[in-house]
C-alpha positions, 0 to 999 in steps of 0.5 A, a space after each residue: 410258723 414259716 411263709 413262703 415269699 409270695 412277691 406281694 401277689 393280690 390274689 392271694 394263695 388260692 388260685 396261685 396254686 391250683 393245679 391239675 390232678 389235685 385232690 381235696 387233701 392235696 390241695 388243703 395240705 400241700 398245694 394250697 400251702 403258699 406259705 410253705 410252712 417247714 413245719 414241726 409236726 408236734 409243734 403246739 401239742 400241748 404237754 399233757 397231749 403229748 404224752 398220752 399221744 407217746 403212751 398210746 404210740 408205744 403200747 401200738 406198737 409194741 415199745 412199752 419198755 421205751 416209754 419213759 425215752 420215747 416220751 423224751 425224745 418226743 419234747 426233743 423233737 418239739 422243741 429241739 432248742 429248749 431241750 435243757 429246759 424240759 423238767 418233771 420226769 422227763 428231764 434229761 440226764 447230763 449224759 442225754 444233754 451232752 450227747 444232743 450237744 455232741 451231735 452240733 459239735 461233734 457230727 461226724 462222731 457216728 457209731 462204727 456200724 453206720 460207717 460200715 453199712 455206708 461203705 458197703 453199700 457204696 462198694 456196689 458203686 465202684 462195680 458201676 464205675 470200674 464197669 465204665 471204664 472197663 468197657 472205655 478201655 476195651 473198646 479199642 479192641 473188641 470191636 476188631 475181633 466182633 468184625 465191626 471195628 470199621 466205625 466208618 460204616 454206621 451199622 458198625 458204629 451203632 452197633 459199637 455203641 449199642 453194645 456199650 450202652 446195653 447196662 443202661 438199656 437193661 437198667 433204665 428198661 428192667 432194673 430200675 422198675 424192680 426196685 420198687 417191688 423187690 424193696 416191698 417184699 425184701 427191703 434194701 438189703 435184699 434188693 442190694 442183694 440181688 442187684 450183686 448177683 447180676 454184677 457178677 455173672 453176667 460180668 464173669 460172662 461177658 470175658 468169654 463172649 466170641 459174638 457181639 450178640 454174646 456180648 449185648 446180652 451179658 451186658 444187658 443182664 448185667 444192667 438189670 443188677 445195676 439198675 436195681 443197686 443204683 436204684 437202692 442203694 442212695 435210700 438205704 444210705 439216705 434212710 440210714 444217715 442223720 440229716 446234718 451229713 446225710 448228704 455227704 454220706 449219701 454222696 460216698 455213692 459218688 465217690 466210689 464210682 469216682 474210685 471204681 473208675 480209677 480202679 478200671 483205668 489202672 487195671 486197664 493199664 496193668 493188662 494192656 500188654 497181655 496179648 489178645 485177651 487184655 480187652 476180655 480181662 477189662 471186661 471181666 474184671 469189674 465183678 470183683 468188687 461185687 464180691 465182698 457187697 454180696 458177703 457184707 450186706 447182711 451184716 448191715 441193719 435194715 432201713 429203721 424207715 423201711 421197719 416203720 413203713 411196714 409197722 414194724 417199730 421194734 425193729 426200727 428201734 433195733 435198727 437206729 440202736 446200732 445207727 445212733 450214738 444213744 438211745 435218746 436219739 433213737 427215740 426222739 428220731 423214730 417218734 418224730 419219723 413216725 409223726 410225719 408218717 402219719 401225716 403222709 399216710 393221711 395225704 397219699 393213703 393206701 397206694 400201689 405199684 401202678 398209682 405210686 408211678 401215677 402219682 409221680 405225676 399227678 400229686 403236686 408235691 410229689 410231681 415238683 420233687 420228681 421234675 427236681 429229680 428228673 432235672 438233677 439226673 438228666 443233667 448228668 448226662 448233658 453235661 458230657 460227663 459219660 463221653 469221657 466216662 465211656 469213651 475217654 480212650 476213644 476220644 483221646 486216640 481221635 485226639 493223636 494220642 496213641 492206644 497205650 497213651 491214650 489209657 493213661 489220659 483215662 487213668 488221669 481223668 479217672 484220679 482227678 475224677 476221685 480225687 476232686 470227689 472229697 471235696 464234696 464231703 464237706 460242701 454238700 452239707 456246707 453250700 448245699 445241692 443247688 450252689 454247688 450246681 450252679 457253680 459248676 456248670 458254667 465251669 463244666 461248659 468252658 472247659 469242655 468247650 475249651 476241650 474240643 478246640 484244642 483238637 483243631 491245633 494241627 499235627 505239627 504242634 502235636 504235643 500242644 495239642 496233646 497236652 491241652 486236650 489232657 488239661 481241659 478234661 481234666 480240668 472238666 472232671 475237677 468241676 464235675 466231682 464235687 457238683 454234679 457228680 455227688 449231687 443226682 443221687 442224694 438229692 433224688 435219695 432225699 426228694 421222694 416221700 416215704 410212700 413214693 421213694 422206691 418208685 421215684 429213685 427208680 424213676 429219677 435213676 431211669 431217667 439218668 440211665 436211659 439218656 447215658 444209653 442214648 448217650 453212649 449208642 450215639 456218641 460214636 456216630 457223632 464223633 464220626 459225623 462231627 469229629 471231637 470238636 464238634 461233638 464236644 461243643 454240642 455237650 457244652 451247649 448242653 451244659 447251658 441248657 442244665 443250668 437253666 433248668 436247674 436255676 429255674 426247677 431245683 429247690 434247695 434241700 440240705 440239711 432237711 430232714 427226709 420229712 421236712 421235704 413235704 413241705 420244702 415241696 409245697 412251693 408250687 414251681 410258678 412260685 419258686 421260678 418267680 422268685 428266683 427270676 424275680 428277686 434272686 437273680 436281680 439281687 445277685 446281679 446288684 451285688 455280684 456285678 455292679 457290686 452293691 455289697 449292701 444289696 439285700 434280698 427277702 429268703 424264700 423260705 423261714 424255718 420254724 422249729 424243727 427237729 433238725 434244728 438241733 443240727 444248727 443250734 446248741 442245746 443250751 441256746 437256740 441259734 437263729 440264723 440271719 436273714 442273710 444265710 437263709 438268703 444264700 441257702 434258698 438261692 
């Protein structure tokens, strides 16, 4: 079994992890756990055991016919390194051997369907980005028609920026928090669907609109579907994805919503010169891509997770058949899914909507997952990222630009904010969610800070001044796409356990969605009071304060399966915070400063065997990584 580094505590594991609101079981299972064991949970069961467990499984629940794969699939998971060596009727094919071979060397070989479910799912984020920059174009121009266009007057100016933030006020208040009921009854794909229809109507209706009370309630409505879809659709992705690309998968969210951004920029541009109703097409246009997602998501299979969480096993087999290569996999997936469901089950027990959002709050493991998450999706929003997003063009007429220059900086800022996104199809599985956190903010504060400087140049060097202002935000939207761009979704996506994954991505996603209201209804009465430097250096000192709180909160979760999170989340916060503090930072310091290139340092964690393992070793010999790697990995 794995241990935690525990930093030669003499006391021991007990009182270093007991906590408020824990229960026996917590406390016996999880809190207690100071040596954090990532653990395989068919590990030790003898063969003979085994078998009669995966006999009595399949007879349960009804996949009988699937025996003979399931009781393979389960050695896999034991043991997924020696998964050659199995003999007796279980022995695994050629074909089986070169499949989970194929699966180390060849990850991103996926079938068809599961690229297309991913697809779908992520064009519902482009109606969430080109919405943004919808609304960041034409608020240089409703605002005059609505009789609130003088931002020197704050009502105005609250108003402005109410109006703006409305889809975050519908989402954090009312979409987010059904999710978690509508996944119950209706699973992901009807959530999804759901959540498309109040991307278009409202949005259709938001074009017609003669008040800016109008206005408020379209969007609002229109929060409710975005709220719901957010909420959904990195789970459905999560759920879907294998864990070695679950993260870049999962990241397409991002993407899109990079793409949706561009999409509004252009099209922004495109009806900039059509008089008088050019703000009303911004506005409106953003439904269009809510169109296909209502058509094709039925074409995509349900959450094989969501199947098993409402025992419905055959189902999920069907499900995992069109979202794995072969059924090998299918059975070692849905048996060793089903082991760690049955641990859940024991730990949390039955739960409803009320104890699921209490939990978020009392079960340790649950709780550390959600300070992690509220950490992650806070920081999007302190980190300035919105007041380009929403408000772009707003700034850069601040800034000297004129109205049809200054949508051009938008649409640049809205294709370096895509482009830079691909990267992290690569480096989110490769340097993991916590590094690429770590490195970008740093990067996110100068050139953000650099960003509000440039506007003090004066109007004498006005195309200096232009031309600098254009280089920083753009340069901060470069270090924002690959890190903390991707990142807030798929880590809360993966973070929650089954039983509390609905009611914690709607709370995680809340969270993110209730600071961008605060975000966007302030940001035009700071940019009155403080001017664009001022506001600017403000969400730079921002940028400080999230690295901080990630340094110190967010433990690394890549290339885990959703399972294994239990117990990456058994590590108290004291625990994890005095090792980073303690023994990470003094060793980065050692090598990176004074360049002790021989400075070592002892990992937080050690792997035991487990099924993902299969992702990092071959099937013909197993593959420990060195202390070193799994050094880098838990910093």
């Amino acid at each position: 079994m794995a241990e935690v580094y525990t930093h030669s505590d003499p006391k021991g594991g007990h009182d270093a992890t007991m906590e408020k609101g824990v229960t026996y079981t917590e406390e016996q299972e999880y809190t207690q756990n100071l040596q954090a064991k990532i653990r395989n949970p068919l590990k030790g069961i003898p063969r003979e055991q085994l078998m009669n467990d995966v006999e009595s499984f399949a007879s349960r629940h009804g996949l009988l016919e699937h025996t003979l794969l399931l009781k393979k699939g389960a050695l896999i998971a034991q043991n997924p390194a020696e998964a050659h060596n199995i003999d007796g009727d279980e022995k695994l094919t050629s074909h089986e051997l070169n499949i989970l071979e194929r699966e180390v060397t060849h990850k991103w070989h996926m079938p068809t369907r599961l690229f297309i479910t991913i697809a779908t799912c992520s064009i519902g984020a482009a109606v969430q980005g080109w919405d943004q920059t919808g609304s960041n174009g034409a608020t240089i121009f409703w605002p005059d028609v609505y009789g609130i266009g003088d931002q020197t007057i704050t009502r105005n100016a609250i108003l402005v920026g109410l109006i703006n933030a409305a889809p975050y006020i519908g989402s954090a208040f009312i979409g987010c928090w059904l999710s978690d009921p509508i996944n119950n009854h209706f699973g992901r794909r009807g959530v999804i669907f759901f959540a498309a229809h109040f991307c278009i109507w409202p949005v259709i209706g938001s074009a017609f609109c003669h008040t800016w009370e109008q206005q408020l309630a379209c969007r609002l409505l229109m929060g409710i579907g975005m709220g719901a879809k957010a909420s959904t659709v990195p789970i459905y992705a999560a759920e879907n994805a294998p864990a070695s690309i679950r993260g870049a998968l999962v990241m397409s969210w991002q993407m899109w919503t990079a793409f949706g951004i561009l999409l509004g920029s252009a099209f922004n541009l495109a009806v900039y010169h059509v008089k008088d109703i050019n703000w009303r097409l911004m506005l409106g246009a953003p439904f269009i891509p809510a169109i296909p997602l209502v058509a094709l998501i039925y074409f995509c299979p349900e959450s094989p997770r969501w199947y098993m969480k409402k025992g419905r096993y055959a189902d999920a087999w069907k499900s995992l058949m069109v979202l794995r290569n072969d059924p090998i996999q299918v059975a070692r997936d849905i048996y060793y899914i089903s082991a760690q469901l049955e641990i859940e089950k024991e730990l949390i027990g039955k739960t409803n909507y009320v104890t699921r959002f209490t939990q978020l709050f009392t079960v340790p493991r649950i709780r550390r997952a959600n300070l992690a998450a509220f950490t992650v999706m806070i920081a999007q929003q302190m980190c300035g990222i919105n007041i380009i997003a929403f408000y772009s063009t707003t700034v850069f007429v601040n800034a000297g630009f004129t109205q049809f220059r200054a949508l051009i900086g938008s649409f640049g800022f809205g294709l370096v904010n895509w482009l830079f996104a691909f990267p992290a199809f690569w480096t989110i599985d490769t340097f993991g969610r916590r590094s690429l956190l770590l490195f970008t903010f740093p990067q996110m504060f100068w050139t953000l800070l650099a960003a509000g400087l440039c506007t003090l140049i004066s109007d004498s060097h006005e195309t200096a001044r232009t031309g600098l202002v254009s280089l920083f935000v753009f340069l901060f939207g470069a270090f924002y796409s690959p890190g903390e761009g991707p990142v807030p979704f798929t880590y809360s996506a993966e973070v929650y356990p089954l039983s509390h994954r609905e009611t914690g991505m709607g709370f995680a996603v809340a969270t993110c969605l209730f600071w961008a209201a605060v975000l966007g209804t302030s940001f035009p009465f700071l940019l009155e009071r403080l001017q664009t430097v001022g506001a600017f250096g403000l969400y730079a000192g921002f940028n400080v304060v999230a690295f901080i709180m990630i340094f110190l909160w967010v433990p690394e979760t890549m290339q885990r399966t959703l399972e294994e999170l239990d117990y990456v989340f058994a590590v108290p916060v004291r625990t994890f915070m005095k090792y980073q503090l303690t023994v990470a930072l003094p060793w980065w310091f050692k090598k990176y400063v004074f360049f002790q290139w021989s400075a070592t340092k002892p990992p937080l964690y050690q792997f035991d065997a487990v099924a993902s393992d299969l992702r990092r070793a071959s099937i013909h010999q197993a593959t420990v990584p060195s202390s070193d790697d799994e050094s880098k990995r838990a910093y």
